[in-house]
C-alpha positions in Angstrom: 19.8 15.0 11.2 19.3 11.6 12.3 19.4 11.2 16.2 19.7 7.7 16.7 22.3 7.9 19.3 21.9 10.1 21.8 18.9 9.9 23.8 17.3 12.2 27.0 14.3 11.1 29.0 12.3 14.5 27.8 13.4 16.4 24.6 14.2 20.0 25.7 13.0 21.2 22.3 9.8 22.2 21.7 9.2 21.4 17.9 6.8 23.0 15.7 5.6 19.6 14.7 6.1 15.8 15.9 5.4 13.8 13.3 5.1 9.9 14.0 5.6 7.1 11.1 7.6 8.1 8.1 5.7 6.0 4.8 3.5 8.1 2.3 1.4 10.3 4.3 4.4 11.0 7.3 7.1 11.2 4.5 5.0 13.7 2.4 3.9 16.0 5.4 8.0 15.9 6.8 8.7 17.1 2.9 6.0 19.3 3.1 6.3 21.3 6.6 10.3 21.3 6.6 10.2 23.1 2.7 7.8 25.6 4.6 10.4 26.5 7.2 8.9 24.2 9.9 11.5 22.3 12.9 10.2 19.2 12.0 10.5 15.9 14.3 9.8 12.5 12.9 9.6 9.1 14.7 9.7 5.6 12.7 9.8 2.6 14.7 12.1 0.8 12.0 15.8 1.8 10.8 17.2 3.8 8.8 17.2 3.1 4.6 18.0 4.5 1.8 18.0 2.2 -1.5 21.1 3.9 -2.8 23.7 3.4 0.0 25.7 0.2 -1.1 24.8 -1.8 2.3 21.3 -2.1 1.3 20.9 -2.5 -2.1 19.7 -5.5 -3.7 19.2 -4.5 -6.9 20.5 -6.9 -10.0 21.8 -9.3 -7.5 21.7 -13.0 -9.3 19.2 -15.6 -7.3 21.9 -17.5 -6.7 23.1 -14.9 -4.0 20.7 -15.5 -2.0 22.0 -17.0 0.5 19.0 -19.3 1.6 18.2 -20.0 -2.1 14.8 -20.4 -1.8 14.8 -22.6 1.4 13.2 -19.6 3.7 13.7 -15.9 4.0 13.3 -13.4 6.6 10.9 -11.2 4.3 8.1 -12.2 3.1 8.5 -11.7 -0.2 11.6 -12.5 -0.3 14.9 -11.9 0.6 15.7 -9.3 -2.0 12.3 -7.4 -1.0 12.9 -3.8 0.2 10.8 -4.2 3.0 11.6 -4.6 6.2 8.9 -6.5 8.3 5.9 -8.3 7.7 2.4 -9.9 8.1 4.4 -11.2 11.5 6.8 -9.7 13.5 8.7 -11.1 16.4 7.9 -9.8 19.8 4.8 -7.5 17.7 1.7 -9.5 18.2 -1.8 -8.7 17.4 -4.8 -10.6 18.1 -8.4 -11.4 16.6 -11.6 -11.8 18.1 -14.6 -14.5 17.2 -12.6 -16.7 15.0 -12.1 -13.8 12.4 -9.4 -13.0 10.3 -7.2 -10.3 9.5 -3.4 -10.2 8.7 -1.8 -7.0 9.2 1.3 -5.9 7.5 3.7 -3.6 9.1 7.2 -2.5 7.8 9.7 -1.1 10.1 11.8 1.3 8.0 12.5 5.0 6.9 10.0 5.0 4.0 7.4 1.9 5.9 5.6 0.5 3.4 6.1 2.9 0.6 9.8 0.5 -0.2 6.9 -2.5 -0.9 4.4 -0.9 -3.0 3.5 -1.8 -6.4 3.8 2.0 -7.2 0.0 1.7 -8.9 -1.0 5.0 -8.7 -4.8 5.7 -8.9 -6.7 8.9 -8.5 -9.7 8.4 -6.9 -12.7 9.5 -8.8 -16.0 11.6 -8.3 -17.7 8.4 -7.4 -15.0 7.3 -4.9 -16.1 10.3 -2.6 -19.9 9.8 -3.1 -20.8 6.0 -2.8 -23.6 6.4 -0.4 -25.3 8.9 -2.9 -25.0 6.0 -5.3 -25.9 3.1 -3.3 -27.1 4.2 -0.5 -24.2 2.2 1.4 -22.0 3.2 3.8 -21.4 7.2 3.9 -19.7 10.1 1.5 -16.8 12.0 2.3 -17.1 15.0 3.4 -14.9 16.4 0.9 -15.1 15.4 -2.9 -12.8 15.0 -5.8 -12.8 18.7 -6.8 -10.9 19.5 -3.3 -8.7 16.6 -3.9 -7.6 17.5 -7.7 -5.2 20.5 -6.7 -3.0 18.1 -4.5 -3.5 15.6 -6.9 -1.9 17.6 -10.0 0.6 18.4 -7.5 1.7 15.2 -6.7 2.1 13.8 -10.5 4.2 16.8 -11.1 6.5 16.6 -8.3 6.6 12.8 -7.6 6.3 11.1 -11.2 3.4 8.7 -12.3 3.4 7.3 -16.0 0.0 7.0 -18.5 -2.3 8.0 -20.1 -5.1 10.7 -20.8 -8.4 8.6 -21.4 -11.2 11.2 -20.7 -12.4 8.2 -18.1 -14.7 10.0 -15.6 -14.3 7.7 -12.6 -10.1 6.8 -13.0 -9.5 10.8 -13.8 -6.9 12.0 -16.1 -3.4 13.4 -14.8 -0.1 14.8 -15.5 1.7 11.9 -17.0 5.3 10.7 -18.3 5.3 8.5 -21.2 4.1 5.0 -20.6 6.2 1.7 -21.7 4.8 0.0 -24.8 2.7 -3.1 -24.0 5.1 -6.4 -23.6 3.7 -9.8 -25.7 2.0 -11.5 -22.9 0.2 -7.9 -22.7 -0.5 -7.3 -26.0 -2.3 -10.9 -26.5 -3.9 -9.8 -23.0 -5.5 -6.5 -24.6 -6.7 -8.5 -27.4 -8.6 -10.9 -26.0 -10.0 -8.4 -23.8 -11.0 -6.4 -26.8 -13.0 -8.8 -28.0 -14.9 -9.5 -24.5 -15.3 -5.6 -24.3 -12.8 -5.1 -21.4 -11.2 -1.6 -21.4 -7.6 -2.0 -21.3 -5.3 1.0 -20.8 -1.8 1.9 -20.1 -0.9 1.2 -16.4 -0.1 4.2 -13.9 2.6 4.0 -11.8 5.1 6.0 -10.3 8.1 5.1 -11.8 10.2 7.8 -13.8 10.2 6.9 -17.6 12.4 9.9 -17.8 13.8 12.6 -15.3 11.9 14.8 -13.7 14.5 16.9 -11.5 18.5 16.3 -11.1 17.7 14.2 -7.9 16.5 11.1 -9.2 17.4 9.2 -12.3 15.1 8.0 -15.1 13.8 4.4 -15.2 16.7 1.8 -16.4 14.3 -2.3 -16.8 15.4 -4.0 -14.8 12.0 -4.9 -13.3 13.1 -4.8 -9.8 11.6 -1.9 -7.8 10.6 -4.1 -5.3 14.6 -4.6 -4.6 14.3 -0.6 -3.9 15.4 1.7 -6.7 18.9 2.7 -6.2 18.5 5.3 -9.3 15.4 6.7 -7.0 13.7 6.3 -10.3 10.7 4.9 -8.4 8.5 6.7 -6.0 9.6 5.6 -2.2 9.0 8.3 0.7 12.2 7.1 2.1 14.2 9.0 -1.1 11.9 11.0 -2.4 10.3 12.9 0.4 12.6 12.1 3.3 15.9 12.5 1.7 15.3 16.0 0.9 13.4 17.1 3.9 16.3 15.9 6.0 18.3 18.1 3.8 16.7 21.3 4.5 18.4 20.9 7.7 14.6 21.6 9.5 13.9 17.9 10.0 15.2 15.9 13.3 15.0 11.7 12.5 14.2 9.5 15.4 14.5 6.0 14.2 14.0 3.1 16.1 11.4 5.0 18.2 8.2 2.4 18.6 5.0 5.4 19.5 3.8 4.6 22.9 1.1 7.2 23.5 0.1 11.1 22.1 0.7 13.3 25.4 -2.0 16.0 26.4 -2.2 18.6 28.5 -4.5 18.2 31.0 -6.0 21.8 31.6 -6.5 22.1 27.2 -6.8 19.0 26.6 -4.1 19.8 23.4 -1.5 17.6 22.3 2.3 18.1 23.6 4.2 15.8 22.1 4.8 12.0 22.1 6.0 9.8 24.1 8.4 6.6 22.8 9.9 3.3 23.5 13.4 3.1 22.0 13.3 -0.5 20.3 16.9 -0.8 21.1 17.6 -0.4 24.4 13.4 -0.7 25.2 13.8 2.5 27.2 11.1 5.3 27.2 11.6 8.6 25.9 9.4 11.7 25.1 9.8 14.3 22.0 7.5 17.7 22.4 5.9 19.8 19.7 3.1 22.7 19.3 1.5 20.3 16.3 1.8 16.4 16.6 0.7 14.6 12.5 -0.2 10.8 13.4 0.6 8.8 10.2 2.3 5.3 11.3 -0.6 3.8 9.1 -4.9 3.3 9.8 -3.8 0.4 11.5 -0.9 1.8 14.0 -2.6 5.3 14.4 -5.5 3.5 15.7 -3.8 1.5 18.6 -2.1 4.8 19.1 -4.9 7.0 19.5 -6.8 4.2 21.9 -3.9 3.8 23.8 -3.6 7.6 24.5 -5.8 7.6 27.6 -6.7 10.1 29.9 -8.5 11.3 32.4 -10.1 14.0 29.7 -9.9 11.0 27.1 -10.6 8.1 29.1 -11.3 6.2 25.8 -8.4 7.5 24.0 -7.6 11.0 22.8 -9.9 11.8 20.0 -12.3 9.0 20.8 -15.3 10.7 22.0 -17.5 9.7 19.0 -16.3 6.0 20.2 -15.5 5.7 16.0 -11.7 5.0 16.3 -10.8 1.8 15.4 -14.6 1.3 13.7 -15.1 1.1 9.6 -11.8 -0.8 8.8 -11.6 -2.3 5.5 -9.1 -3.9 3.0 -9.5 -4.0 -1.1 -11.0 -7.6 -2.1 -9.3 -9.5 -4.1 -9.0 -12.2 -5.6 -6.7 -14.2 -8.6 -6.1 -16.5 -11.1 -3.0 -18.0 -13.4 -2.8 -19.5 -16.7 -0.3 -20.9 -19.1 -0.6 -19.8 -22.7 1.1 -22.5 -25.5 1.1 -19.5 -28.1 3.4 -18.0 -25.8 5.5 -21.7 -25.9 9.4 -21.6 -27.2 9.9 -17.9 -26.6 12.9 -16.6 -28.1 15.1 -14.6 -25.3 14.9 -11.2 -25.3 15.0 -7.7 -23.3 11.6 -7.1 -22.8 11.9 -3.5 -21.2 10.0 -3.6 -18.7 9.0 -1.5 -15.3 8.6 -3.3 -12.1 5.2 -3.9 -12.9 2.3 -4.3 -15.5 2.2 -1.9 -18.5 -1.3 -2.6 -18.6 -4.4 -2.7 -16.5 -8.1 -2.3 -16.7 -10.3 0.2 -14.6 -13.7 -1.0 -13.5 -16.0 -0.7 -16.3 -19.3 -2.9 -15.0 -22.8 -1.4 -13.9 -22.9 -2.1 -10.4 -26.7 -1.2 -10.8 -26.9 -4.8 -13.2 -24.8 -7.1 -11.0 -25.2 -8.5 -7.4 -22.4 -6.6 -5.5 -22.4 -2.6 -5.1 -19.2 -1.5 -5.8 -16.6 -2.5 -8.9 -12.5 -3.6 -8.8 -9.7 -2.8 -11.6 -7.2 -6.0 -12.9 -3.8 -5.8 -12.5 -1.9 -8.4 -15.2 1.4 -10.0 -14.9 3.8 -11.9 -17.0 6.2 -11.7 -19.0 10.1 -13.1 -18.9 11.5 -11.2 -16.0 14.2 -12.2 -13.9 13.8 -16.4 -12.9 13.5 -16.1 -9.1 15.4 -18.3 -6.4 14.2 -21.7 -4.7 12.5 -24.0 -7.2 10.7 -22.1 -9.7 6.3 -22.0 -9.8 5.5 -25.0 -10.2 7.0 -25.5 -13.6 8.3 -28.8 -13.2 4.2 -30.4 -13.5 3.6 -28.8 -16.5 4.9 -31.3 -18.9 2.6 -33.7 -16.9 -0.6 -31.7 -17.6 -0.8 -31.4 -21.2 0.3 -32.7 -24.3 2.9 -30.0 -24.1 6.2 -31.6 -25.7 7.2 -30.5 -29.4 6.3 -33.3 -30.6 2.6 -33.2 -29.1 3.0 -36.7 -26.9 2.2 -36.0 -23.1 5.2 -36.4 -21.2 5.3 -37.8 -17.7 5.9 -34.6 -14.6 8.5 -33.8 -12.7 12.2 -34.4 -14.5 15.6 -33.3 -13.6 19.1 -32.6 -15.5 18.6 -32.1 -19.5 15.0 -32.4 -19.3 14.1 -30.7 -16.6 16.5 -27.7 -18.9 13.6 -28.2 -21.6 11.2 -27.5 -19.9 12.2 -24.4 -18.6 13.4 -23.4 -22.0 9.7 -24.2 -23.4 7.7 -22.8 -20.7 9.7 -19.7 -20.0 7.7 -16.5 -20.4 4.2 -18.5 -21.2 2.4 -17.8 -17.8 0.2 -14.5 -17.1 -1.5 -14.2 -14.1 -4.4 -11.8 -13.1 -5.5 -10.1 -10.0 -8.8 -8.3 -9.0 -8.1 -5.5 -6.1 -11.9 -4.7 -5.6 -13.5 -2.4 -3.2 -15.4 -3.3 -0.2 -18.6 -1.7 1.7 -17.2 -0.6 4.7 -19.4 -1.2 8.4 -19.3 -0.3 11.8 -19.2 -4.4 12.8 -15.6 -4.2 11.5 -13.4 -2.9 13.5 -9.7 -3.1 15.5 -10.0 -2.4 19.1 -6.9 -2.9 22.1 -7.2 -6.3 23.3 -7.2 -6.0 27.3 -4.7 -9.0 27.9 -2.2 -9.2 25.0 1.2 -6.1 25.3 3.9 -6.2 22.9 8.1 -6.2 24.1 7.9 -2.9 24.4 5.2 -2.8 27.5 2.5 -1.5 24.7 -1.2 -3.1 24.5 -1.2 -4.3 20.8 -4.5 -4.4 18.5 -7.5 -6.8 18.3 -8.8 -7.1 14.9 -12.9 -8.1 14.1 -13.1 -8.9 10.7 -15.8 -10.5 8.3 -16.1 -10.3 4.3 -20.2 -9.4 3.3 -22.2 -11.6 0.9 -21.2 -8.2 -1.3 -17.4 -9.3 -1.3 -18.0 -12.4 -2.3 -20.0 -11.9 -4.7 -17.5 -9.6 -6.3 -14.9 -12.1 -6.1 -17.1 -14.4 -8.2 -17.6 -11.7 -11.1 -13.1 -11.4 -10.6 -13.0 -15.2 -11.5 -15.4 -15.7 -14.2 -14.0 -12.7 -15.9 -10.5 -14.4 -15.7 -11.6 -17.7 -17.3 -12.9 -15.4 -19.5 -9.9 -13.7 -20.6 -7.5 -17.4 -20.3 -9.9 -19.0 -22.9 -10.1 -15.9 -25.2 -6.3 -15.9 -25.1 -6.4 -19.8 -25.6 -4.9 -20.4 -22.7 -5.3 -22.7 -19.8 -6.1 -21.9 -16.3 -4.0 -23.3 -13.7 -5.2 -25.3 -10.6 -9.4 -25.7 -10.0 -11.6 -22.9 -10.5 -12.6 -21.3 -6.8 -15.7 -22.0 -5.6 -18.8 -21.1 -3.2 -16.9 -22.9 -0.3 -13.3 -21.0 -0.9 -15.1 -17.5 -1.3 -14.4 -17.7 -4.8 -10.8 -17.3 -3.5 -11.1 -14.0 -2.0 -8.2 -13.3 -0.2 -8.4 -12.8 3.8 -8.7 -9.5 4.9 -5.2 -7.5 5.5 -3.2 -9.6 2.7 -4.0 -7.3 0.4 -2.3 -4.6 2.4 -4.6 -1.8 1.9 -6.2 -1.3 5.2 -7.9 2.0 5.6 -10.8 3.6 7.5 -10.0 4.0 11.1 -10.1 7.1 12.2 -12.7 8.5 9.4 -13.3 11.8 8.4 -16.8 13.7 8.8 -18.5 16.7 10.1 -20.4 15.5 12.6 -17.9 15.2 15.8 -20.7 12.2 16.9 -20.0 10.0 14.0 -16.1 10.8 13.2 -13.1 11.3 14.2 -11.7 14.3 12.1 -12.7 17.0 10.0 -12.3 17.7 6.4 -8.9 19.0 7.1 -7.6 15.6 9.0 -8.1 18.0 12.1 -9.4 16.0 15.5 -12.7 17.6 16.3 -11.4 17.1 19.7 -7.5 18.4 19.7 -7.4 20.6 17.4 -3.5 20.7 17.0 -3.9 16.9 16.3 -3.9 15.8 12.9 -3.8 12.8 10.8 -1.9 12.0 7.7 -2.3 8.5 6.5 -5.3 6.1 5.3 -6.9 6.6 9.0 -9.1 9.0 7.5 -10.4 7.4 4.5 -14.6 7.2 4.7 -13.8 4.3 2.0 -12.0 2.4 0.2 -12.4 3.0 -3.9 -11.6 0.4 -6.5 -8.1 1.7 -6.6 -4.8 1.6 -4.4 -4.8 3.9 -1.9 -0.7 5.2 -2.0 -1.8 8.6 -3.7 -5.1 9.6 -2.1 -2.6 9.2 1.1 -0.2 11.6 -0.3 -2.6 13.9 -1.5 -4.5 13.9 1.7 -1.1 14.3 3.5 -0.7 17.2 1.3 -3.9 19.3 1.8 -3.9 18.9 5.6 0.2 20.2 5.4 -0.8 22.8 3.8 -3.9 23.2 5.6 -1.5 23.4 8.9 0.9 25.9 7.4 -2.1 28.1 6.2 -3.3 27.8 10.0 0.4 28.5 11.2 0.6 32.0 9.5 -2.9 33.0 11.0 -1.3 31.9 14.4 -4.4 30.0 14.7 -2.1 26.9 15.8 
């Protein structure tokens, strides 16, 4: 049930597990615990959602109905976007510290972040768990990929990812539906990289390319899961997890309930519950339980751990290795555009496509011949998808470029009326773009903290952020962009805007735009160096737990979404395991 309505100072039940933040890992351990017979309670500081109910979906909407039209939005990446919040939200601050930067991104919504996603869904590899063995940088896991392939199999079976088998040993093989065929724009793509000897493969996401179960439906094109799918075709926590743990009846919804603290009792020391600030009426509450699962993301579970102080935890509960907060990192990356006049005078056509590439490419360099330690996959785009409101990208300077007319003179930019309608006919589906999402080396020197002076509407102290890219990042941002120009002139293409240089990074995005922040509360076994165990356990409360990308000793070359719900799985079922052997 959702209880977004009636409110009491102190819930008189005692549930068997408070859970707060309901995105991948929250949404996967609510699914989990509540199957297992489990009274489950979950807090999400957003609202309600659920793609499918007619007041929120988005889905095949014309640009025109936008009612801003490209003028502004509230979202932003749109107004269409499924998510609800942002890299700014109004009355959420956070600060930096020494000039740094980091922009953090923070839906507020059943589901979080999980209704943004690009639904790229990446194993981690051997190697992902074992970089310091390799490069002696930064440290391993404690676990490795053998205790992660279980939950891993798992969650291709029960949540959906398309591919391909390709025998690669670092971007390990799964349980795959069939994947799309590659559109034109792609297929040129894996040419050219052919030649250059760049791997190309199938892309992996979780989108259904046929049904799995009778709950969801099967992928129909229209290249719109960001919109939110209303088929639930797409993997979002806020369908596919939450909807059917609120429907074992063993899962009690707090929405609009912004996490102040994780209360403690102060003769054990354990965790009792949580207390809240209802974002609506900005009154505090408090919800018990025997188990409380922190999973609001690395980001929020860090400013909520710091902010639980004590006078057993004075800095923080789970904080006596000082780690919290320490080791944050992002994926690099880094991109380019191009326009292709092969791909000139299209003729119109359904391409079929997923919301999102058919295609990518793994990492396949030798960090051990190149300047940087660590590698990055491509992600490709493209194609003739829906035009998009507001005023197009930049099409209208084309003609002004080149000697792009038919009949090869260079025509002057800009235009409007029947020429302007040219243009767009001849340009239409000619631009691929290309993005590196690389991984970092992650160090104690970057790090979120709670900035002394700075509190949020709700009365809560909000995060600090210290934040600098490593010679290492950069460099690997220059290998992204050389390898781009590489691919645009095999194509035949031409690159759009000037090539990045030394003094733009190589135009390596700031830290936090790429919205996979992880590392915050790591994982070791040493209680001196981190901040859980192999389980997600706090070596300090051991009925405290954590189920999103706090945990993560690194970051990989891939997206983080299913390590998080594989992660979320093991320690769920690491909890019920403990449960049975009433050693919790």
């Amino acid at each position: 049930m959702i209880n977004n309505s009636i409110y009491i100072k102190s819930q008189q039940e005692v549930f068997d597990v408070v859970i707060v933040g309901s995105g991948a890992g929250g949404g996967m351990a609510a699914h989990t615990l509540t199957k297992a017979g489990a009274k489950v309670c979950v807090l999400e500081a957003g609202q309600p959602f659920d793609p499918a109910d007619p007041k929120n979906i988005t889905q095949l909407k014309w640009p025109y109905e936008s009612l801003r039209r490209g003028t502004g939005t509230t979202r932003p990446f749109g107004d269409f976007d499924a998510a609800y919040g942002g890299w700014e939200i109004d009355g959420e601050p956070y600060t930096r510290k020494d000039g740094t930067k980091f922009d953090w991104f923070r839906a507020r919504m059943v589901g979080g972040r999980t209704n943004h996603w690009g639904r790229i869904s990446l194993r981690f590899g051997p190697d992902d768990f074992k970089r310091k063995s390799i490069d002696g940088l930064g440290d391993d896991w404690p676990i490795g990929y053998d205790d992660m392939k279980p939950y891993y199999d798992k969650i291709d079976k029960s949540l959906g990812v398309f591919g391909s088998n390709e025998g690669l040993r670092n971007d390990p093989d799964g349980f795959f539906l069939p994947a799309p065929k590659p559109r034109l724009h792609e297929l040129m793509i894996k040419k050219a990289n052919k030649a250059l000897g760049i791997p190309t493969y199938p892309s992996r996401l979780s989108i259904l390319t046929k049904p799995i179960n009778n709950e969801r439906g099967s992928c129909f094109y229209c290249s719109q899961c960001n919109r939110g799918c209303s088929a639930y075709a797409d993997f979002s926590s806020s369908s596919v997890l939450m909807k059917p743990a609120m429907a074992t009846g063993n899962l009690t919804l707090l929405p609009f309930a912004m996490a102040r603290e994780v209360m403690t009792d102060p003769v054990t020391g354990l965790a009792t519950g949580v207390s809240y600030v209802h974002t609506g009426t900005l009154q505090e509450y408090s919800v018990r339980g025997k188990i409380v699962v922190l999973a609001a993301s690395a980001g929020e579970t860090a400013r909520l751990l710091l902010n639980s102080k004590s006078a057993r935890f004075p800095n923080g509960i789970a904080n006596s290795s000082g780690v919290v907060g320490k080791y944050i990192n992002d994926s690099t990356g880094a991109s380019r555009s191009a326009i292709i006049p092969k791909l000139f005078d299209r003729k119109r056509y359904n391409e079929d496509g997923v919301g999102g590439m058919h295609i990518y490419t793994p990492w396949w360099g030798d960090n051990k011949k190149l300047d940087f330690p660590r590698g990055y996959h491509i992600e490709y785009g493209g194609g003739m998808g829906m035009p998009n409101y507001g005023f197009g990208w930049g099409i209208e300077s084309l003609n002004g470029k080149e000697n792009y007319t038919r009949d090869g003179l260079k025509k002057a930019a800009g235009g409007y009326g029947a020429t302007l309608k040219e243009d767009y006919r001849r340009f239409y589906g000619a631009y691929v773009g290309f993005a590196g999402r690389g991984e970092p080396v992650p160090v104690e020197t970057n790090y979120c903290e709670i900035d002394p002076n700075v509190v949020d509407k709700y009365g809560i102290p909000v995060l600090r952020f210290h934040y600098k890219w490593s010679d290492f990042e950069i460099k690997q941002a220059k290998h992204m962009q050389d390898t781009f120009e590489q691919i645009i002139q095999e194509m035949g293409g031409e690159a759009l805007g000037a090539k990045p240089g030394a003094d733009k990074n190589y135009g390596l995005a700031d830290p936090g735009r790429i919205i996979h922040e992880v590392g915050t509360a790591r994982m070791g076994n040493n209680p001196n160096s981190s901040v859980v165990n192999s389980n997600c356990q706090a070596h300090d409360v051991k009925n405290l737990f954590l189920a999103d990308a706090s945990p993560f000793v690194s970051q990989g070359d891939k997206n983080a979404t299913w390590t998080i719900l594989a992660l979320s799985l093991r320690t769920s079922e690491f909890i019920i395991d403990q449960r049975k052997k009433a050693s919790l």
